[in-house]
C-alpha positions in Angstrom: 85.4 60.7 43.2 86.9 59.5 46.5 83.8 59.8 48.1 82.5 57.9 46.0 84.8 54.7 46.6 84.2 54.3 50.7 81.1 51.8 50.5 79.4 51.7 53.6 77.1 49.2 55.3 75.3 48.8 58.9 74.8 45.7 60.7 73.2 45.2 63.8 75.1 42.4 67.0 72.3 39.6 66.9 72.4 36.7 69.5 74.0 34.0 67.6 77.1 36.6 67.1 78.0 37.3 70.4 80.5 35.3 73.0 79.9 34.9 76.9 80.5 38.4 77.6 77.6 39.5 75.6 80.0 41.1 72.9 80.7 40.7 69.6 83.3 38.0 68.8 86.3 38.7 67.1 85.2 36.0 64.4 82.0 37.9 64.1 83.5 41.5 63.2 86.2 39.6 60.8 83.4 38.6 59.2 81.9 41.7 58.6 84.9 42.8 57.2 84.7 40.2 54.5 81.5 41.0 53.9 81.8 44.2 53.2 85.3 43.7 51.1 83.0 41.5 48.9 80.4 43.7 48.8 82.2 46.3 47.2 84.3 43.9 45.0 81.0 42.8 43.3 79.8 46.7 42.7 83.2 47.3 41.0 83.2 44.2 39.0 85.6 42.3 41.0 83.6 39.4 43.0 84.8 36.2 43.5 82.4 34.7 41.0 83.6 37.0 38.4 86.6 36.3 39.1 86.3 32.6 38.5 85.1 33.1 35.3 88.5 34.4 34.2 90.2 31.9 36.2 91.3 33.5 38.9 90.2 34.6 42.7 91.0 36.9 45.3 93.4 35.1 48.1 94.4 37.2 51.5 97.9 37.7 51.9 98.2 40.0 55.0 95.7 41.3 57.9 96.3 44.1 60.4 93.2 45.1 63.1 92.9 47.2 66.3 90.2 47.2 68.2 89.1 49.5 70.6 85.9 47.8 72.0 83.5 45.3 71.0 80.1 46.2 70.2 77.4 44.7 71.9 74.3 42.4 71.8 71.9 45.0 70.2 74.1 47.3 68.8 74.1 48.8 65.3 77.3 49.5 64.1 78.5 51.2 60.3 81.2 49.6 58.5 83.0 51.8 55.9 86.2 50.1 53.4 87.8 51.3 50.3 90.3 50.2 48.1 93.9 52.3 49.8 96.3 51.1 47.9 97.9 48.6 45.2 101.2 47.5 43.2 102.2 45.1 41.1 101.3 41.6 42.8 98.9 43.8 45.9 96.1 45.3 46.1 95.6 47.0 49.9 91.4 47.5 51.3 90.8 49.1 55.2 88.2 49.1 56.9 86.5 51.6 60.3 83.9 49.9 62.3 81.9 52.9 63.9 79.4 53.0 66.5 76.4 54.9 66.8 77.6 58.6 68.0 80.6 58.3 64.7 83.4 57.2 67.2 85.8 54.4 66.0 85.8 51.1 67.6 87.7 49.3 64.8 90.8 50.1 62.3 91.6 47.3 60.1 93.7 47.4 56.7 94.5 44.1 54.7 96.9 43.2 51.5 95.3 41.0 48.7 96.4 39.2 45.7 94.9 37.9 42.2 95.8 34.2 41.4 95.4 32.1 38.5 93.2 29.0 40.0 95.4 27.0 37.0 98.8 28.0 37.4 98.0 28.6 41.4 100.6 31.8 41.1 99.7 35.4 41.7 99.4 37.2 38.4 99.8 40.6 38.0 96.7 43.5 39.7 96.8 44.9 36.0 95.5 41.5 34.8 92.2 42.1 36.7 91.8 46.0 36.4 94.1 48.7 35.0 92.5 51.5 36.4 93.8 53.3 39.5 91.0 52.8 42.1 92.4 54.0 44.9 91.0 56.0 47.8 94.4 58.2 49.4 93.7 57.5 53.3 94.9 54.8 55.2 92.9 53.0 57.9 96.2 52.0 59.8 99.6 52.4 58.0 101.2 48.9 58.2 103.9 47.8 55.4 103.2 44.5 56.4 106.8 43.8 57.2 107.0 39.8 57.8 105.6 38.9 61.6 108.4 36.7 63.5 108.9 33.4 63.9 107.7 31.4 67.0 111.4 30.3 68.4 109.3 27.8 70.5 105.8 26.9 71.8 104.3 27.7 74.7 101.0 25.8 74.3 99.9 23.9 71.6 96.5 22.7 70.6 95.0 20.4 67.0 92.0 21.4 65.4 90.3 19.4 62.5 89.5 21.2 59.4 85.5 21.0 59.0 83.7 20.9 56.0 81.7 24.9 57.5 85.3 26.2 57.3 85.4 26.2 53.9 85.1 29.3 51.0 84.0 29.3 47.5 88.1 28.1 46.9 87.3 25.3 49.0 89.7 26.0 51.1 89.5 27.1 54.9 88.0 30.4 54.9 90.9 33.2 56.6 88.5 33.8 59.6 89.1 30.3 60.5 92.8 30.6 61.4 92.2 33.8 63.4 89.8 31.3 65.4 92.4 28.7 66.1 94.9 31.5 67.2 92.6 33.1 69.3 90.7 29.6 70.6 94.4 27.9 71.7 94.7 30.7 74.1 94.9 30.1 77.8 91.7 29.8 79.9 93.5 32.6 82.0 94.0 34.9 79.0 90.3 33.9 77.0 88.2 34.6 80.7 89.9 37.9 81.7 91.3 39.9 78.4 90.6 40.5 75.0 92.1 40.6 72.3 92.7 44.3 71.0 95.2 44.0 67.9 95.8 41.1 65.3 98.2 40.3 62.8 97.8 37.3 60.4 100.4 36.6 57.6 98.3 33.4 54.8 101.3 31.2 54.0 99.5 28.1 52.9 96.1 26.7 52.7 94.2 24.1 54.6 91.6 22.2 53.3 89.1 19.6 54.4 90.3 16.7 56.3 93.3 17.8 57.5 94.5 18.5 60.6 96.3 21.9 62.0 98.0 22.5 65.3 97.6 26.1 66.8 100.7 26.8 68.3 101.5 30.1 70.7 104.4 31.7 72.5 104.3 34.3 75.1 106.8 37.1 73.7 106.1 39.7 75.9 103.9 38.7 79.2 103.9 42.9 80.4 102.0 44.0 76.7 100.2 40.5 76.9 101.8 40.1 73.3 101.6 36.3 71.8 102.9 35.0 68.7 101.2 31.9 66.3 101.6 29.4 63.7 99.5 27.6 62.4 101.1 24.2 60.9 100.1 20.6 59.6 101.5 18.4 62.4 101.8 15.9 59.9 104.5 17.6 57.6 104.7 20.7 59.8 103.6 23.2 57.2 103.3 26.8 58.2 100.2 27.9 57.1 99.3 31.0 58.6 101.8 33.4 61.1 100.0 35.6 63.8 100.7 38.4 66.4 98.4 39.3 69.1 97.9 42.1 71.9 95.7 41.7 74.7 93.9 43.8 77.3 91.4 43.9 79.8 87.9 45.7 77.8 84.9 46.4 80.1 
């Protein structure tokens, strides 16, 4: 029965996917991810459009990936995810991105919740499904213990919110904020490293025609660790948290 809940899918790295280096982009994989976690939502009965028809939709809470390397232009890669886990409020999907020969080149593992588009507050995983769909393997264990607070910034950088970012919520789709983390980077850091683990914690949304300030601190230059925010200059609303690792890939 287990088995039976790990949907997989292949994709192949196309041009328009790819950064500089000739290698997937971290935006690209992320949205693979979603993809596929939509995917298998609409076998099961879950997709966003059903949702809305009960008046409510999925929103992502929490977001934990490691990657190893990043495939390249050319490459086919297979993308397994299940459901791993829920309770009350959460339900928890991973994911493994795996190359050609079966090796992992990606773990990811994410925490979700169920919210009533009127009352915009997270109703119970019951009220969607009661059964327990759940595959007993974790990706990557994470308890998605709250990521810290930036006690000051380091380098700041604004980005407008543009009508592409936006989902079927019409509100910034969460690939987006991973791109203004990863985009406010130093030149330094964006030319020679990679990014090879992110954490995102949603807060708040962002929709069109405002304005967010990607903010980063160096916490630990030896382990090339960085924390984010994401804010609103104008009221300085914290809209999404990030932690990032870096590393030099070939």
């Amino acid at each position: 029965m287990e088995e039976e809940l790990i949907y997989r899918a292949e994709y192949i790295i196309h041009t328009y996917e790819i950064d500089f280096r000739g290698r997937a982009r971290p935006d690209t994989l992320l949205n693979y991810l979603q993809d596929t976690a939509g995917a298998q939502a609409q076998e099961l009965g879950f997709s966003v459009e059903a949702l809305f028809r009960r008046g409510l939709t999925w929103v992502l809470s929490r977001y934990h990936i490691k990657i190893d390397r990043f495939p390249r232009l050319g490459e086919k890669i297979v993308i397994l995810t299940w459901p791993s886990g829920r309770s009350e409020y959460y339900a928890l999907r991973d994911w493994e991105i795996l190359d050609p020969d079966g090796q992992k080149i990606l773990t990811a593992t994410s925490s979700w919740m169920v919210i009533s588009l009127e009352q915009k507050q997270p109703v119970p995983i019951e009220t969607l499904y009661a059964e327990k769909i759940i595959v007993s393997k974790r990706a990557l264990d994470d308890d998605f213990s709250p990521l810290p607070v930036l006690p000051s910034a380091s380098q700041e950088v604004e980005f407008p919110v543009e009508i592409s970012h936006l989902d079927l919520n019409r509100h910034v789709n969460n690939v987006v904020y991973v791109h203004w983390a990863l985009e406010g980077m130093p030149a330094e850091i964006l030319f020679n490293l990679s990014p090879v683990e992110i954490e995102v914690a949603y807060r708040a949304e962002a929709v069109y025609g405002h304005r967010v300030l990607s903010r980063i601190y160096a916490a630990d230059e030896a382990k090339k660790e960085f924390w984010h925010q994401i804010v609103r200059p104008d009221d300085r609303r914290e809209l999404a948290r990030l932690r990032t690792r870096w590393k030099q890939l070939n």
